[in-house]
N, C-alpha and C positions, 0 to 999 in steps of 0.2 A: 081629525082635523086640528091644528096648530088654531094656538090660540092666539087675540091677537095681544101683543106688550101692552101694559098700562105705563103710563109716562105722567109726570104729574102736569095740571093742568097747565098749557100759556100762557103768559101773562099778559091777560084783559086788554092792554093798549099799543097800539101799534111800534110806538119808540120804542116800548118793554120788551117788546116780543122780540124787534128788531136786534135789539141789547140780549136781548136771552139769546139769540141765534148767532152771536158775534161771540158769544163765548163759547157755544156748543162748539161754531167752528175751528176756533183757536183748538179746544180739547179733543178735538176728533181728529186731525190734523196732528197733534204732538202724539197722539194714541197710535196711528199710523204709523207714522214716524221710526215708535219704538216699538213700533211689531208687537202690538198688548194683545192677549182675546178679548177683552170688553170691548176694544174699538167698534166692532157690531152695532153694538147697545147705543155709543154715542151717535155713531152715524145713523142709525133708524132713528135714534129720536129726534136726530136735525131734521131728517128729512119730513118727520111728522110734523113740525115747527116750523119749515118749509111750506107744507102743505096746509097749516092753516094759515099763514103769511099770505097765500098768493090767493087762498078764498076770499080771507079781510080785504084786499087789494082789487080784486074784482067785486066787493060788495059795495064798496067805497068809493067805486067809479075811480078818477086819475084822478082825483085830490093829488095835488103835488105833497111830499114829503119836505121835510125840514132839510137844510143842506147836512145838520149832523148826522141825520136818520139817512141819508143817500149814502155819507159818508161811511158811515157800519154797512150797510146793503152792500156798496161795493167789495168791502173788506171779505165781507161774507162769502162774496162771491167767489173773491179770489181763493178764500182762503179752502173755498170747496173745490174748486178746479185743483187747485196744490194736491188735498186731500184724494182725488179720485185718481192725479198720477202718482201721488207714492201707492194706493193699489193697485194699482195695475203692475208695476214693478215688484211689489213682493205676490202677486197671482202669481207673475212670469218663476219670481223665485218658488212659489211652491210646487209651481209643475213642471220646473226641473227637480227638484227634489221626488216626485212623485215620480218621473222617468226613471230615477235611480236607485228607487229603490225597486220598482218592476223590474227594472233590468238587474239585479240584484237573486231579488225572489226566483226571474225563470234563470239565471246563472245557480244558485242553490239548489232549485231540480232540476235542473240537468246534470248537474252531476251529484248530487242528494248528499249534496251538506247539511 
């Protein structure tokens, strides 16, 4: 059984946290981008950072947020939607890549190069 990641703790207050997540997204986003292997590591940990954002959020009932804390929230958001289409664009490029080389491998036995 896979273990689960340890990621260092949230930061305690909502702006914080909102601010740690405005940066995750910027970094997960250029990670993308540049087709890194850590990009992984940043994106689970957003999404962990995510997921205690929206527990605080329902603990807190709709307390309105500051307009500057709406203002990263929104960023955030966009900057994850950007983020999950340049995946999908380099999936798309990896499973052509992954067609070519299959079709590679059964071209080299069939004729046993």
């Amino acid at each position: 059984m896979p273990t689960k990641p340890s990621y260092p703790p949230p930061p305690a207050g909502l702006g914080e946290l909102i601010a740690a997540l405005d940066q995750l997204a910027q970094q997960a986003l250029a990670s993308v981008q540049e087709k890194q292997p850590a990009a992984h590591q940043l994106i689970e940990r957003q999404e962990h950072y995510t997921a205690v954002l929206l527990e605080r959020l329902a603990a807190e009932g709709r307390a309105p947020l500051l307009p500057a804390q709406q203002e990263a929230l929104q960023r955030v958001l966009s900057l994850r939607q950007q983020t999950q289409q340049h995946l999908a664009v380099w999936v798309d490029l990896l499973k052509q890549e992954l067609v070519a080389l299959n079709q590679n491998n059964r071209l080299a036995k069939q004729y046993q190069l």
